[in-house]
C-alpha positions as CSV (number, residue, x, y, z in Angstrom):
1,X,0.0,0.0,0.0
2,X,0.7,3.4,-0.3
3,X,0.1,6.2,2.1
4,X,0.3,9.9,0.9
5,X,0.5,12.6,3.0
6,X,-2.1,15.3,3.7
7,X,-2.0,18.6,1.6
8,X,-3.1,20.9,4.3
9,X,-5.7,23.4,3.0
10,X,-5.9,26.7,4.0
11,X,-9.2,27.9,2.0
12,X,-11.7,29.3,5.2
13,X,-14.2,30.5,2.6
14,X,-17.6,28.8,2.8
15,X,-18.7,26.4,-0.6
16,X,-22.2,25.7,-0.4
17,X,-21.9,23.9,-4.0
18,X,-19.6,21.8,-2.5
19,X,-20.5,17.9,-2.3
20,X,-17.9,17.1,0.9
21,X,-19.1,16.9,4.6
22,X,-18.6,15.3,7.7
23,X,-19.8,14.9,10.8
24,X,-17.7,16.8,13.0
25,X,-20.0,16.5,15.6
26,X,-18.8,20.2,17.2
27,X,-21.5,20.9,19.4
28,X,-20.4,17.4,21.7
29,X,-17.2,19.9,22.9
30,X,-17.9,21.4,26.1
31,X,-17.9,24.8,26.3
32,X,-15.1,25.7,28.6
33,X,-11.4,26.6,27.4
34,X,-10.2,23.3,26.5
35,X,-13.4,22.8,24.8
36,X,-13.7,25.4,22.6
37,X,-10.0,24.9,21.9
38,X,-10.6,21.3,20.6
39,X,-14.3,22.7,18.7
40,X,-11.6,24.7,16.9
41,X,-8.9,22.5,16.4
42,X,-11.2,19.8,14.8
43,X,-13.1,22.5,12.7
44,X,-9.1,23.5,11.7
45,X,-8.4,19.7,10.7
46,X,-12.0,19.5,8.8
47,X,-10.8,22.7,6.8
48,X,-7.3,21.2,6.1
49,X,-8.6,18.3,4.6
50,X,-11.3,20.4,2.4
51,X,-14.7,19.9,4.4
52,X,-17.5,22.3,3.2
53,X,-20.6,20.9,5.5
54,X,-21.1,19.3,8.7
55,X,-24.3,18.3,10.3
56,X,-24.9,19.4,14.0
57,X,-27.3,18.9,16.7
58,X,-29.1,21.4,17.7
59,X,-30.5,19.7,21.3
60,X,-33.5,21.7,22.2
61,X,-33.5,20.2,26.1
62,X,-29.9,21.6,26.3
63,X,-30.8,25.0,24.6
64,X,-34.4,25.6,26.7
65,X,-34.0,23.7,29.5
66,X,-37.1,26.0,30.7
67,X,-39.8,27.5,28.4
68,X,-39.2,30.4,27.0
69,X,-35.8,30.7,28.4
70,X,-33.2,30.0,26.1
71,X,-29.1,29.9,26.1
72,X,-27.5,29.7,22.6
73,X,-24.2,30.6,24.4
74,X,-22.0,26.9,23.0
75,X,-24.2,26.6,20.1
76,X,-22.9,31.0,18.8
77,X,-19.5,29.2,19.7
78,X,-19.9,26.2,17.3
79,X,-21.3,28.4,14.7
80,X,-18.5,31.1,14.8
81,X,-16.0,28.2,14.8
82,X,-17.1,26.6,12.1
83,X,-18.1,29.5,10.0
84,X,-14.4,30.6,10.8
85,X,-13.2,27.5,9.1
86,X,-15.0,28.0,5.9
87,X,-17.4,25.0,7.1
88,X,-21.2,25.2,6.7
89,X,-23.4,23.4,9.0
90,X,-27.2,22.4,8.8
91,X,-28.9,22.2,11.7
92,X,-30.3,19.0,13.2
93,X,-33.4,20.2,15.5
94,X,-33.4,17.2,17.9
95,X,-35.6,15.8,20.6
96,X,-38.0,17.0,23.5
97,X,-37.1,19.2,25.7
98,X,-37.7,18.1,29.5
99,X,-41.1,20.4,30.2
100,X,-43.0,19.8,27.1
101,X,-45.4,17.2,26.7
102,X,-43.9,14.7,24.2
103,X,-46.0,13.4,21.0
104,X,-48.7,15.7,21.7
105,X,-49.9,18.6,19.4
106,X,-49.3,20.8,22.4
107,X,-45.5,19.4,22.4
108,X,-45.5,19.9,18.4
109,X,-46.5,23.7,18.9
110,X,-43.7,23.9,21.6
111,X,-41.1,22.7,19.5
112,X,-42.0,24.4,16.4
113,X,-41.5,27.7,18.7
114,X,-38.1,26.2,19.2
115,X,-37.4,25.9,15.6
116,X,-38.5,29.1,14.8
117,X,-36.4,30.9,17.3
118,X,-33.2,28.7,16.1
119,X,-33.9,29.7,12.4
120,X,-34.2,32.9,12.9
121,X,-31.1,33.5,15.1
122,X,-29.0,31.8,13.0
123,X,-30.4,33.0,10.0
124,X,-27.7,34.8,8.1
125,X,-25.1,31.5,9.4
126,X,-27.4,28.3,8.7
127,X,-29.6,28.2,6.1
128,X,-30.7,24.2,6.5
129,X,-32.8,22.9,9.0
130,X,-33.2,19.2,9.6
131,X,-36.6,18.2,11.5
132,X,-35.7,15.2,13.9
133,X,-33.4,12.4,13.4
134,X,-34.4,9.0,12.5
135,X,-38.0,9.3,13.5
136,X,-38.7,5.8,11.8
137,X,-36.4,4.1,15.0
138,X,-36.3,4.7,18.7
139,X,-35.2,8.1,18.3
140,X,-39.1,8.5,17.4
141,X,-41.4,7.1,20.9
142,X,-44.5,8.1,19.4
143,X,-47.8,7.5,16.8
144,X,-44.7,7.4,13.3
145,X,-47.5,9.2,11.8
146,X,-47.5,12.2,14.0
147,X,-43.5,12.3,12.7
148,X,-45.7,14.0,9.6
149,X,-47.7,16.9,11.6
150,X,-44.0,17.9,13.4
151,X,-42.9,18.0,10.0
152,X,-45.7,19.8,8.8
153,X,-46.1,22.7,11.3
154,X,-42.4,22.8,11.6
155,X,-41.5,23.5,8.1
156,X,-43.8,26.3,8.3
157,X,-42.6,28.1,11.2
158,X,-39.3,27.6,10.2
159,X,-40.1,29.3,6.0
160,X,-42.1,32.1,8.7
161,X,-38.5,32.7,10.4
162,X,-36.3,32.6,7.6
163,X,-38.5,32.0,4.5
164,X,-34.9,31.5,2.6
165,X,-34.6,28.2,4.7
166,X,-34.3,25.0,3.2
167,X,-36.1,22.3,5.7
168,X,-34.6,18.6,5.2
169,X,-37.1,16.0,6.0
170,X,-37.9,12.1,6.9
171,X,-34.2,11.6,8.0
172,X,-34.3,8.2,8.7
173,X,-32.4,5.3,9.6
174,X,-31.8,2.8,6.4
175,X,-33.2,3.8,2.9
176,X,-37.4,3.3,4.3
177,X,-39.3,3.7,1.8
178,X,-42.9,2.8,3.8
179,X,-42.0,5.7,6.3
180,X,-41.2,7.9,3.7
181,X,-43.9,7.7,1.2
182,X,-46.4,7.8,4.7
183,X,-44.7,10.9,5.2
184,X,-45.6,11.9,2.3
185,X,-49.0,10.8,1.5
186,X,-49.6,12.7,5.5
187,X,-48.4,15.7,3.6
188,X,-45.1,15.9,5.4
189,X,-43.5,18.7,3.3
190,X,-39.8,18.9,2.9
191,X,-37.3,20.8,0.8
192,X,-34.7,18.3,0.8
193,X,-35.3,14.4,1.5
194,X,-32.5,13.3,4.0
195,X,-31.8,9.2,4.5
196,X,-28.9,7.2,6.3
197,X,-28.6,4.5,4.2
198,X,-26.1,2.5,6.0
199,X,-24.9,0.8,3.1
200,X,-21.1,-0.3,1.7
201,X,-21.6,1.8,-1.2
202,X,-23.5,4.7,-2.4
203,X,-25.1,3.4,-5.3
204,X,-28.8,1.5,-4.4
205,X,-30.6,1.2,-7.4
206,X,-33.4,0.2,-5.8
207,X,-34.1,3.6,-4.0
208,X,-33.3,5.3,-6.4
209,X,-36.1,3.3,-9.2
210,X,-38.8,3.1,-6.7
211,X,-39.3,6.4,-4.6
C-alpha cells in the first residue's frame, strides 16, 4: 500500500456547491477553554482536509432547559468556529425538551416555537434545517405518523422565520421507503429528503427506481 500525505488546505471561505461533509460533531465539545479549543482544532483539521458541510445537533433540552428561556451561548461558539473555518453546518433540530409534553400537538407547537427561534437567530449563518433524526427508530417514541404533523407545522414556522430556509425531511435510519412515502401521503413537506442509508456503497438502485 501506499500512504500519501495530507496537503493541508488553508481555503476558510464557505462552498455551499460543495458535495464534501462530515460529521464533526462540534456541538459534543464542552464549552469551557479546552473545549472550545478542541471545537476549533477539529473545525481546523476538517478545513485542512477540504470539508464544506457538517451536520450538527441542535439539542432543544440543552438550549431551553425552561420555556421560554433559552441559552445559545455553545451553540454561537460552534457556529463562529465553524463559519471561521469555511465549514457550513445544517442544523439537526433534535428531541423534546424536558417540560414539554412529548408526542402531543401541544408538544409539536412547543417545539416548532423552538425551531423558529433557532432559524431565525441563525439566519444569516445556517440556512438548512433538519426536522428530527431517524424518526422511523427509537429516536421516534411516538404514533410514526404524528412524525408527519412535526414535519408539517415545523417546516412552516421555520419558512415564517427565515422564509430563505431549506427544511430537510424524513431523515431516517436505512433507505425506508414505507415511512417515507407515509410521510408523504400525511403531507409531510420537505425541501430536501435526507436518509442514512447504512450501506457499503452509495449506489442502491433500488431507491433510487422506486421512490
Amino acid at each position: 500500500c501506499y500512504v500519501a500525505p495530507v496537503l493541508a488546505r488553508t481555503d476558510s471561505e464557505p462552498d455551499l456547491s460543495s458535495p464534501f461533509g462530515m460529521g464533526l460533531y462540534l456541538y459534543r465539545y464542552p464549552a469551557d477553554a479546552t473545549g472550545l479549543r478542541d471545537m476549533n482544532r477539529a473545525a481546523q483539521m476538517a478545513r485542512d482536509i477540504g470539508v464544506k458541510w457538517s451536520r450538527e445537533e441542535f439539542n432543544w433540552g440543552r438550549i431551553e432547559k425552561r420555556r421560554g428561556e433559552f441559552n445559545w451561548s455553545l451553540y454561537d461558539q460552534m457556529v463562529a468556529t465553524a463559519k471561521r473555518h469555511g465549514v457550513s453546518i445544517y442544523g439537526l433540530l433534535a428531541y423534546w425538551s424536558g417540560w414539554t409534553k412529548p408526542y402531543t400537538q401541544e408538544g409539536i407547537a412547543d417545539y416548532c416555537r423552538f425551531a423558529a427561534a433557532a432559524a431565525s437567530r441563525y439566519r444569516t449563518d445556517i440556512r438548512c434545517w433538519e426536522v428530527w433524526n431517524e424518526p422511523n427508530i427509537f429516536f421516534w417514541g411516538g404514533p410514526r405518523d404524528l412524525y408527519a404533523d412535526l414535519l408539517k407545522q415545523a417546516y412552516a414556522a421555520i419558512k415564517a422565520a427565515n422564509p430563505d430556509a431549506v427544511v430537510l425531511g424524513c431523515s431516517t435510519a436505512g433507505v425506508d421507503l414505507g415511512f417515507i412515502r407515509r410521510t408523504i401521503a400525511l403531507g409531510g413537506p420537505f425541501d430536501i429528503l435526507t436518509v442514512h442509508p447504512y450501506r457499503g456503497t452509495l449506489y442502491d438502485p433500488v431507491f433510487l427506481t422506486n421512490l
